[in-house]
C-alpha positions as CSV (number, residue, x, y, z in Angstrom):
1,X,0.0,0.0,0.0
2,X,1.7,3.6,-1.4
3,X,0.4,6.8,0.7
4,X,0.0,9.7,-1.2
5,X,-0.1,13.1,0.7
6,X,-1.9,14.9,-2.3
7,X,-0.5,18.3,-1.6
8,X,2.8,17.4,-1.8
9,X,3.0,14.0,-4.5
10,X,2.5,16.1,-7.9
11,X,1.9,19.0,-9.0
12,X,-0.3,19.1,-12.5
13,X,-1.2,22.7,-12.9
14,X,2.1,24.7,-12.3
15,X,0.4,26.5,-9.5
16,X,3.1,24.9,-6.4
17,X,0.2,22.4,-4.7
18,X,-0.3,18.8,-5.5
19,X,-3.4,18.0,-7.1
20,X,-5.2,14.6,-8.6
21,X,-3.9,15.5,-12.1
22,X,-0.3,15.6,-11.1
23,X,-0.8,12.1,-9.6
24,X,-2.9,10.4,-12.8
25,X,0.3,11.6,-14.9
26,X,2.7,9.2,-12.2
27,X,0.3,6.3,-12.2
28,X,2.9,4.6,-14.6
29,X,5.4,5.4,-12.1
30,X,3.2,3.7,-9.5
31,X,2.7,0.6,-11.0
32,X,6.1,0.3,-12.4
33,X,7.1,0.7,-8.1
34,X,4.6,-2.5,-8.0
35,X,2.4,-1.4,-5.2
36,X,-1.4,-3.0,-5.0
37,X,-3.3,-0.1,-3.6
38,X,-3.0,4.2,-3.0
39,X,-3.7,5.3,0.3
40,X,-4.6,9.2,-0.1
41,X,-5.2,11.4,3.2
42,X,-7.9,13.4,3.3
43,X,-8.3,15.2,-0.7
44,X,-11.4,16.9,0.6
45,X,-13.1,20.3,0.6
46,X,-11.1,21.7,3.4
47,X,-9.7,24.8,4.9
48,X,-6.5,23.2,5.3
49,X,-6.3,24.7,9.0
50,X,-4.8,21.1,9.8
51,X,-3.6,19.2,6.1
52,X,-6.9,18.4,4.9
53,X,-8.0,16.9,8.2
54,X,-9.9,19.3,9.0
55,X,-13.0,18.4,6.2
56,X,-15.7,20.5,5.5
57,X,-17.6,19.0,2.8
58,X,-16.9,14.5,2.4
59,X,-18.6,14.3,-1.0
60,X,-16.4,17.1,-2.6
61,X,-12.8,17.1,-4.1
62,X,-10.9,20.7,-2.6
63,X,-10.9,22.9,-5.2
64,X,-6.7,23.2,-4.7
65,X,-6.7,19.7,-5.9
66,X,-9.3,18.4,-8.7
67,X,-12.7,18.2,-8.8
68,X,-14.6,14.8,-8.0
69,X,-14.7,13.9,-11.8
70,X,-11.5,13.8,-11.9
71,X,-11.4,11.9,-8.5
72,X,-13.7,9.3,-10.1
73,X,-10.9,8.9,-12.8
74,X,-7.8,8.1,-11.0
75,X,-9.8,5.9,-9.1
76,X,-10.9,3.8,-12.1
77,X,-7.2,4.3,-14.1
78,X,-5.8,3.1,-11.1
79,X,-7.9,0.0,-10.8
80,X,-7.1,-0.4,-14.9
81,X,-3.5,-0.5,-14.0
82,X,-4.5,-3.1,-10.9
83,X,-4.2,-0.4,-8.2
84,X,-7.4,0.2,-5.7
85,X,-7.5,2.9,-4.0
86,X,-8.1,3.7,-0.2
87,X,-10.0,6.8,1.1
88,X,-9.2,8.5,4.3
89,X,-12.4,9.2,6.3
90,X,-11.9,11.7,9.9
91,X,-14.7,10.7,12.4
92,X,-13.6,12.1,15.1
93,X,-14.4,15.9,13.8
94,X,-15.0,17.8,11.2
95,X,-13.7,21.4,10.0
96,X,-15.5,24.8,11.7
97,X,-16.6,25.8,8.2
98,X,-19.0,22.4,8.0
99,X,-22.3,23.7,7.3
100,X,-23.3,21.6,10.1
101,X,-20.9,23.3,12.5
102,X,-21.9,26.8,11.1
103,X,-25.0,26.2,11.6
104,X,-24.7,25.1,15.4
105,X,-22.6,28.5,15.6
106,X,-26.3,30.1,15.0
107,X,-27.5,28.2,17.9
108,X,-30.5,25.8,17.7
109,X,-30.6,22.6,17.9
110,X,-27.7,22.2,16.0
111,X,-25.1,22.1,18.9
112,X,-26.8,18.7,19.8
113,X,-24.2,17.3,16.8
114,X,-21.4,18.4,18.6
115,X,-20.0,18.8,22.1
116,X,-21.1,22.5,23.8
117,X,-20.9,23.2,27.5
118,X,-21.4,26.1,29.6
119,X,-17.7,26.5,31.6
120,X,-17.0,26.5,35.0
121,X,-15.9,29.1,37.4
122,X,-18.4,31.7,38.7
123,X,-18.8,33.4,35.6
124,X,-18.4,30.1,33.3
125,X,-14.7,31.1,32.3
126,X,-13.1,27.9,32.7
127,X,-13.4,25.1,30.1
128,X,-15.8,22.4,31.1
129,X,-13.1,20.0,32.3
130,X,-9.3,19.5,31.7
131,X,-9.0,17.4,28.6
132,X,-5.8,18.9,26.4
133,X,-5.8,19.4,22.7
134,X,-3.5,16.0,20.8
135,X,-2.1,19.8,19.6
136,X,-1.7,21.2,22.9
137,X,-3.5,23.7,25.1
138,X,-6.8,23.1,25.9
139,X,-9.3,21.0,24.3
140,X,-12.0,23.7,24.5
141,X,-12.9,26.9,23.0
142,X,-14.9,29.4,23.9
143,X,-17.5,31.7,22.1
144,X,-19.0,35.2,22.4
145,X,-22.1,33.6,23.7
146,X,-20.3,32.0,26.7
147,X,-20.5,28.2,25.4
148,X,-17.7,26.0,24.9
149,X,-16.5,23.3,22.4
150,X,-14.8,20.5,22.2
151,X,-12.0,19.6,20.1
152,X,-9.1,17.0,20.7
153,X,-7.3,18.7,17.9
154,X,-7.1,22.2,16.8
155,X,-10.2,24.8,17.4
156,X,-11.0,25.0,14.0
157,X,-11.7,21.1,14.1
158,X,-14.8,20.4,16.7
159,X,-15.6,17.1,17.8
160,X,-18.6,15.4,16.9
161,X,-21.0,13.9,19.4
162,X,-21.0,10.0,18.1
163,X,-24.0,9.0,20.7
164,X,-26.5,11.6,18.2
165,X,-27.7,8.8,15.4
166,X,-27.8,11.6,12.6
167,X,-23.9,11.7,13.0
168,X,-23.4,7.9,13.0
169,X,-26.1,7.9,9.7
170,X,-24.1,10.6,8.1
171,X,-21.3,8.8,8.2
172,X,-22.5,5.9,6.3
173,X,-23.9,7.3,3.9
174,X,-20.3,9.1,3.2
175,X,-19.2,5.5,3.2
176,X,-22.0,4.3,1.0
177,X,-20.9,7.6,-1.3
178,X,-17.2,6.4,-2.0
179,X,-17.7,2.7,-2.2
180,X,-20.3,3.3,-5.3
181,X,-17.1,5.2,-6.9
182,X,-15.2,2.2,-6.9
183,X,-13.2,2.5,-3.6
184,X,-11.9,-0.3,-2.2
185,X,-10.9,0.9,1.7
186,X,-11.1,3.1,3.6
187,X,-8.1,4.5,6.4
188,X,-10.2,5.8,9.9
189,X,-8.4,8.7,11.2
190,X,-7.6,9.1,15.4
191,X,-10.2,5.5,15.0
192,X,-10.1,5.3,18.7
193,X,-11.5,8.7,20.3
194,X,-14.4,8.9,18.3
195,X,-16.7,8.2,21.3
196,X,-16.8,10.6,24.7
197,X,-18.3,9.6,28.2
198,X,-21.7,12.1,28.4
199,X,-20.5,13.1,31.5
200,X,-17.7,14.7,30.0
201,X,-15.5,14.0,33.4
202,X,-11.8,15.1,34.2
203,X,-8.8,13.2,33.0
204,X,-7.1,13.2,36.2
205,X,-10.1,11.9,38.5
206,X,-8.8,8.3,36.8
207,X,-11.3,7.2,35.9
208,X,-11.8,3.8,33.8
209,X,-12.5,3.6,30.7
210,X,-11.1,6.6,30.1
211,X,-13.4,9.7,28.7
212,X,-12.7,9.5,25.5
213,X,-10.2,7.0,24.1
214,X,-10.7,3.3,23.4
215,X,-14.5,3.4,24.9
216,X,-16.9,-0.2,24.5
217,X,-19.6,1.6,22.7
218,X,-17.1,2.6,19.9
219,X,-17.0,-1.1,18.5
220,X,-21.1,-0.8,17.8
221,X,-19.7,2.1,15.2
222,X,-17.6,-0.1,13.6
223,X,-20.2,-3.3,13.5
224,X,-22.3,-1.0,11.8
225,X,-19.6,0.2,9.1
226,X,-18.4,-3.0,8.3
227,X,-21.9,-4.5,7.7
228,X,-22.1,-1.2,5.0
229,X,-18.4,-2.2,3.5
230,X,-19.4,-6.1,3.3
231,X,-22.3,-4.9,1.0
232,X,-18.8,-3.7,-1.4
233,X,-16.4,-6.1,-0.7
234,X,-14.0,-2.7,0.7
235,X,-12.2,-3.1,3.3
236,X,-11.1,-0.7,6.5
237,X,-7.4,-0.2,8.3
238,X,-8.0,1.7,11.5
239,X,-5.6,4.1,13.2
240,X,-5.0,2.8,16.6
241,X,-2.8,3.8,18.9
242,X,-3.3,1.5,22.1
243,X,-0.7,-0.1,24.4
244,X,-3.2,-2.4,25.3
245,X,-2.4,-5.3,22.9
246,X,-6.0,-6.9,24.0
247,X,-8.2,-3.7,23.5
248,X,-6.3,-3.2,20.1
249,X,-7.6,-6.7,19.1
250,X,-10.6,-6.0,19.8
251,X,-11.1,-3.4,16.7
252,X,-9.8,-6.2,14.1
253,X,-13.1,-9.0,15.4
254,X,-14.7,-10.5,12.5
255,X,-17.3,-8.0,12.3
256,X,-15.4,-4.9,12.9
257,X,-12.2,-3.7,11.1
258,X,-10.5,-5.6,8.8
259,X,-6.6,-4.0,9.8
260,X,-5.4,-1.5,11.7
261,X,-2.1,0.3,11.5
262,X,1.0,-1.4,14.0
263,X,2.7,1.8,15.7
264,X,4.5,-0.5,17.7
265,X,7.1,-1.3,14.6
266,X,7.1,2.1,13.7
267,X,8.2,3.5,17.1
268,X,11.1,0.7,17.7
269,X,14.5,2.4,17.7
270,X,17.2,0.2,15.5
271,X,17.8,-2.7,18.0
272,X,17.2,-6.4,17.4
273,X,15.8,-7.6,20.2
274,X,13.0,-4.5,20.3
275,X,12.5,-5.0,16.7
276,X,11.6,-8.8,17.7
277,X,9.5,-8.3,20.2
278,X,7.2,-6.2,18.1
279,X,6.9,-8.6,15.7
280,X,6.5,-10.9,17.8
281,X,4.0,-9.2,19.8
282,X,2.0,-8.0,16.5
283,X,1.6,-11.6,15.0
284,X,0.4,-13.0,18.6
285,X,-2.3,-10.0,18.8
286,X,-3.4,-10.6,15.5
287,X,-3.6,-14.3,15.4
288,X,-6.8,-14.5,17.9
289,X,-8.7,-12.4,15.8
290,X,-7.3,-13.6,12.2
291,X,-6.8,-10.4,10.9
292,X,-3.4,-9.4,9.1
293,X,-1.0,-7.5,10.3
294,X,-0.1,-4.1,8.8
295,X,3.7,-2.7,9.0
296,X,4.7,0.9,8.7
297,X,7.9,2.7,8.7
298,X,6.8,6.1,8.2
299,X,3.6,8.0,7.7
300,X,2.5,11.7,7.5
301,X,2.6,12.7,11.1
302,X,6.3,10.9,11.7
303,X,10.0,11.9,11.2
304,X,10.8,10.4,8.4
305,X,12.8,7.1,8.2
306,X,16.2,7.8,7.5
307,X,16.6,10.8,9.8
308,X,14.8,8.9,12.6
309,X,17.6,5.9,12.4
310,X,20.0,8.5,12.4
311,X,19.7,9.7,15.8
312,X,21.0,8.3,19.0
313,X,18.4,5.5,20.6
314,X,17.0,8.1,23.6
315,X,13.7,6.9,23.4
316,X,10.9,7.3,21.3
317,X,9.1,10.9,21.5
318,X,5.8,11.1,20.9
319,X,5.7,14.8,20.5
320,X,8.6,14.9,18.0
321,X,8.0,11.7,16.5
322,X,11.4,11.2,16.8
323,X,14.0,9.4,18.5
324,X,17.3,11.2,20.2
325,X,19.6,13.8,18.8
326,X,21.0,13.4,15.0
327,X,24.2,11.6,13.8
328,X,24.8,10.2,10.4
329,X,23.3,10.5,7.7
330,X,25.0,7.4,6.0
331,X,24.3,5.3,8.6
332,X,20.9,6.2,8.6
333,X,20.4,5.8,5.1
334,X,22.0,2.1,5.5
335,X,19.9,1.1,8.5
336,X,16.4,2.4,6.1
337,X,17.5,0.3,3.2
338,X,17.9,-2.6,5.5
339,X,14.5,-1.8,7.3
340,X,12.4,-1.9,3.8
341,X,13.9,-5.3,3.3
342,X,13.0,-6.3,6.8
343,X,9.3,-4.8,6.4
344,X,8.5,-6.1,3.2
345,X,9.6,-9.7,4.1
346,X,6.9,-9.6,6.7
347,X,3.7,-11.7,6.5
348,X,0.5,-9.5,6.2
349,X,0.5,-5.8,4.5
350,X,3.2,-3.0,4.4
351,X,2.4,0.7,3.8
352,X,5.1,2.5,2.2
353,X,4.8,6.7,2.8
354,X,5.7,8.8,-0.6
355,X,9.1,9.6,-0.8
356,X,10.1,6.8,1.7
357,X,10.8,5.0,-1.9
358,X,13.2,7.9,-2.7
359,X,15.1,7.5,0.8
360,X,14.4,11.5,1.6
361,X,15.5,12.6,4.8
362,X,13.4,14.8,7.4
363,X,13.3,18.5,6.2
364,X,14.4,21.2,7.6
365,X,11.6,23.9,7.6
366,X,12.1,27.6,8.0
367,X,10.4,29.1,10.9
368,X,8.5,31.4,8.7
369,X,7.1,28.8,6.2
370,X,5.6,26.0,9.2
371,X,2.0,25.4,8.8
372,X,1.4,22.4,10.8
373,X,-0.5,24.2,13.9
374,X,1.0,22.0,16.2
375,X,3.8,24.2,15.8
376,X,2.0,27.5,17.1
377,X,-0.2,25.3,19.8
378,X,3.0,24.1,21.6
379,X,4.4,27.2,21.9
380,X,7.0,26.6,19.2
381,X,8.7,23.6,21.1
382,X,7.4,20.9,18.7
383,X,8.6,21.5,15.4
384,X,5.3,20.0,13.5
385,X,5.0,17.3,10.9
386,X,5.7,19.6,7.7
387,X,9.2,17.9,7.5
388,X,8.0,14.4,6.1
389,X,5.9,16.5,3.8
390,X,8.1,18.7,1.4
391,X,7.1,18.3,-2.0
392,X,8.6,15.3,-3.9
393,X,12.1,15.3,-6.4
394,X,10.6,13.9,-9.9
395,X,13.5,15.2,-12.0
396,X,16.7,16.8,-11.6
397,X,17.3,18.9,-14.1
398,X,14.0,20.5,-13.9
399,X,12.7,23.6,-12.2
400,X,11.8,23.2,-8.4
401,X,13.1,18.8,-9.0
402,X,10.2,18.6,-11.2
403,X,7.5,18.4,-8.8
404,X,5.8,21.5,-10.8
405,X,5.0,24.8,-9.8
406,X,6.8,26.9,-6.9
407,X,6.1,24.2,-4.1
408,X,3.9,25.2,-1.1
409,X,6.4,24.2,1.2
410,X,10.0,24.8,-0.1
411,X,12.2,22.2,-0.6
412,X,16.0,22.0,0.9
413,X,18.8,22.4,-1.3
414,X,20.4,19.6,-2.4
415,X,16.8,17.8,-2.9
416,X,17.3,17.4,-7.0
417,X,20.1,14.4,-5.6
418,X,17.0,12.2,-4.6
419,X,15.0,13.0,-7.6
420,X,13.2,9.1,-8.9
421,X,14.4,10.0,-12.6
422,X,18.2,10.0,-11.8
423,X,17.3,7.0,-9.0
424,X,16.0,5.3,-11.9
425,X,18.8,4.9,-13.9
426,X,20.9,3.9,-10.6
427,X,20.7,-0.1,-10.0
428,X,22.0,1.4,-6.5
429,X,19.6,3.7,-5.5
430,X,16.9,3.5,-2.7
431,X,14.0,3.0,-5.9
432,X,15.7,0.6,-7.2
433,X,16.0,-1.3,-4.2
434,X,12.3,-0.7,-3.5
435,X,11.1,-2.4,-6.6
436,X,13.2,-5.0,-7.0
437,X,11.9,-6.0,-3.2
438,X,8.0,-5.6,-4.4
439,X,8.8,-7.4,-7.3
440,X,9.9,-10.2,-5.3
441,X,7.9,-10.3,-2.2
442,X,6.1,-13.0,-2.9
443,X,9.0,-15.2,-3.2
444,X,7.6,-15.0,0.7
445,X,4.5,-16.7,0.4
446,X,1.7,-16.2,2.5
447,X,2.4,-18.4,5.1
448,X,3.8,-17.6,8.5
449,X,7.0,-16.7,10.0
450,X,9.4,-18.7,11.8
451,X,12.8,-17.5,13.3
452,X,16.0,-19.1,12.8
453,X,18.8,-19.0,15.0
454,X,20.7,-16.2,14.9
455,X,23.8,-14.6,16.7
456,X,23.2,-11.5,19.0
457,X,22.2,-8.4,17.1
458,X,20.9,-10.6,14.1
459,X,17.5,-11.5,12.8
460,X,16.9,-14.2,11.1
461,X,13.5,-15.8,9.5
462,X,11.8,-18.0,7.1
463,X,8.4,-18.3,5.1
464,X,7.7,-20.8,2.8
465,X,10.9,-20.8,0.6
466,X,12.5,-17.8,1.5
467,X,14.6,-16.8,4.3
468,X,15.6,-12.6,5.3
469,X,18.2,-12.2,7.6
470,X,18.8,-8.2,8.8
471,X,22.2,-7.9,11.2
472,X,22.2,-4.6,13.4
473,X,25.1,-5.3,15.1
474,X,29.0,-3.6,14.3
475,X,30.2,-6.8,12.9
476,X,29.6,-9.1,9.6
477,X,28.1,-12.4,10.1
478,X,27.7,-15.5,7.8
479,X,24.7,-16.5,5.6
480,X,23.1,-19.1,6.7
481,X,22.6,-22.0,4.1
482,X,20.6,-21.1,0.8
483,X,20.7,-21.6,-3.0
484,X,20.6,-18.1,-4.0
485,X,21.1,-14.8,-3.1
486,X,17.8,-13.2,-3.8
487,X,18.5,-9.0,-3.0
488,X,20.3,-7.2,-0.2
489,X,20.5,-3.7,1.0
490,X,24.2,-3.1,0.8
491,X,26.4,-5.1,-0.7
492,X,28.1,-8.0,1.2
493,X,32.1,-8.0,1.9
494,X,34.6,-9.7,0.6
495,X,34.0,-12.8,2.4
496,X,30.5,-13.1,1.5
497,X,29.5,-12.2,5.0
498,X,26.6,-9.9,6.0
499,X,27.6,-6.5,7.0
500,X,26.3,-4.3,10.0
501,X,23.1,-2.3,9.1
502,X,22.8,-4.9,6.2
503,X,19.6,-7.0,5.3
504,X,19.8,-10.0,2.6
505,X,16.9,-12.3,1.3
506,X,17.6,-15.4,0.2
507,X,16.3,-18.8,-1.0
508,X,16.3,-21.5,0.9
């Protein structure tokens, strides 16, 4: 599965923002990669106060980036090529210039849609309770009239009240509206805060279940969704961020979602016994349930790959999306060629993030050019997620790395280097190693994993008639016992051993 952030994939019109036209022209370029399905975030009418995930109208295509004809086109030349496509669909809330939100601004009984509450204090001038925005600051808002609002995210992205039956029969009808357009899935945004306890209580009176995340009348949402995407044959991956490996499970039932997205691979720093033990754990929390695991290295809201194995193993920060301070480059570069061999040997479904293909680094932003409002809501401490989403290098020699126009967010210096024409032509390069590992993925079968022993630092597997084997430790090792050398990250040395940082599939 290939995400495409819209806004920054490819730019059609000249005019410095990705649209739908710039990304029918790299279909070609898609299925030559080999992936199976396109993953867009949200490409709806939108303000943009939050990267499109703050959606004012679910049945229209933003302006910035197409119109719904031509959303209805890509969708079936993808599918000609063999590529379904997977919409992203934001439950939790929806964007202050929703007509239903504007309308509740008018008063009525339109706030019954949402979450309002007179504040506390004597005159009402404290929020409601304590919750916190995901963006910092409060998770409340006040207006003229004295009433507050909830939203977990920015202010200009209210919450909706999921216990009123017009927003749980809006939202599948928006379902309904997408599958008879020829999607295929659909992605559920923050999938796990979508329903609130009515009584609204304080986060740090600790109480269980907690007011808002991971609540038992959230799964009767999804039973009802997945009877609407069994009448298509589409299926869902939920966002779920849970360190409850149980309650996770729970989501991926027969009659709920199909997938969810595995943060616990994502956040594990470069070591081989972590890396392990959230395979491990992954497989054995799937297995109950029978649903597929989903891998992901990188995603919209994370640094990206290479710069995040390039920094000293301090612990994973959930505010930065990061681990540690940087180092090396090189290194890092090594360890994320290695990584999309290890991922992509893996039994269930990866998710590849544009650009992760292309081996770009985390971007530098200039103060003056962040968007991302997690920026301004903490205060400037949190540098945002813009980053991982700087416009993508199509051709060297062109203007602005041939990604079109004057790109929204600019794009470091030195970016033309990772442009997928010149990696093309390179038998070396990061694309290159990407499809050559699609193309022979399923020289893996679909059968299940079993480890192999393996000295300290290394991991070693099989499944069916092919083994990977990924060292992360200083020193080369031997291959194990195989008839061919099938692909490898980095070349091995002169001995034929494995080096550190290195990952090789073979057959067995």
């Amino acid at each position: 599965m290939y995400q495409v952030y819209v806004r920054s994939f490819a730019d059609g019109d000249g005019d410095g923002t990705g649209d739908l036209a710039g990304v029918r022209a790299r279909l070609p370029y898609l299925a030559e990669l080999g992936v199976d399905a396109l993953w867009f975030t949200p490409w709806y009418r939108s303000p943009m106060k939050d990267g499109g995930y703050d959606v004012a109208d679910y049945r229209a295509i933003d302006p910035a980036f197409g119109t719904l004809a031509e959303a209805e086109k890509l969708i079936a030349e993808a599918r000609e090529l063999g590529i379904r496509t997977i919409v992203d669909i934001v439950p939790n809330h929806v964007s202050d210039q929703h007509p239903w939100f504007r309308a509740a601004l008018a008063g009525g009984p339109g706030r019954e849609l949402f979450h309002f509450r007179p504040g506390r204090g004597e005159h009402g001038e404290l929020p409601p309770n304590d919750w916190q925005s995901e963006f910092g600051g409060p998770a409340w808002t006040r207006l003229p009239d004295g009433d507050w609002y909830l939203h977990l995210f920015a202010p200009e992205q209210p919450d909706l009240n999921w216990a009123h039956p017009a927003v749980r029969q809006e939202h599948e009808d928006i379902l309904r509206f997408w599958f008879e357009r020829g999607v295929a899935g659909v992605r559920i945004d923050s999938a796990a805060l979508l329903a609130k306890d009515p009584e609204l209580p304080d986060v740090t009176e600790g109480r269980a279940p907690h007011p808002y995340v991971d609540r038992d009348e959230l799964h009767d949402v999804y039973r009802a969704w997945r009877a609407v995407a069994d009448e298509y044959g589409a299926v869902f991956v939920g966002e779920v961020w849970l360190p409850d490996t149980e309650r996770f499970a729970r989501y991926l039932r027969p009659d709920e979602l199909h997938t969810a997205f595995n943060f616990s691979f994502l956040t594990c720093p470069w070591d081989a016994d972590r890396l392990r033990t959230s395979i491990d754990d992954t497989l054995a929390e799937h297995a109950p349930v029978g649903a597929p695991a989903t891998w992901v290295l990188c995603n919209h809201d994370v640094t990206r790959t290479v710069t995040r194995y390039g920094r000293a193993d301090t612990g994973f920060d959930f505010a930065t999306k990061a681990f540690g301070t940087p180092t090396d480059l090189a290194l890092a570069t090594r360890r994320a060629r290695a990584a999309a061999l290890l991922s992509l040997a893996l039994p269930g479904a990866v998710y590849v993030y544009q650009g992760e293909e292309l081996g770009l680094p985390e971007a530098d932003i200039p103060l003056d050019r962040i968007e991302d409002p997690m920026h301004a809501r903490s205060g400037g401490t949190d540098p945002g997620r813009d980053g991982c989403r700087v416009p993508l290098p199509w051709a060297a020699g062109e203007p602005h790395a041939g990604f079109g126009g004057d790109p929204w967010l600019p794009q470091p210096d030195g970016w033309a280097a990772y442009a997928a024409d010149r990696q093309a032509e390179d038998p070396g390069s990061m694309l290159s190693l990407y499809r050559a590992a699609i193309r022979l993925r399923p020289e893996f079968g679909d059968g299940p994993l079993t480890w192999l022993p393996a000295p300290d630092g290394v991991l070693a597997f099989t499944r069916a008639d092919a083994l990977c084997v990924v060292n992360l430790a200083d020193t080369p090792v031997d291959l194990p016992a195989h008839t061919e050398l099938l692909l490898h990250s980095s070349p091995l040395d002169t001995a034929g051993r494995l080096p550190g940082d290195t990952a090789v599939w073979l057959r067995a």
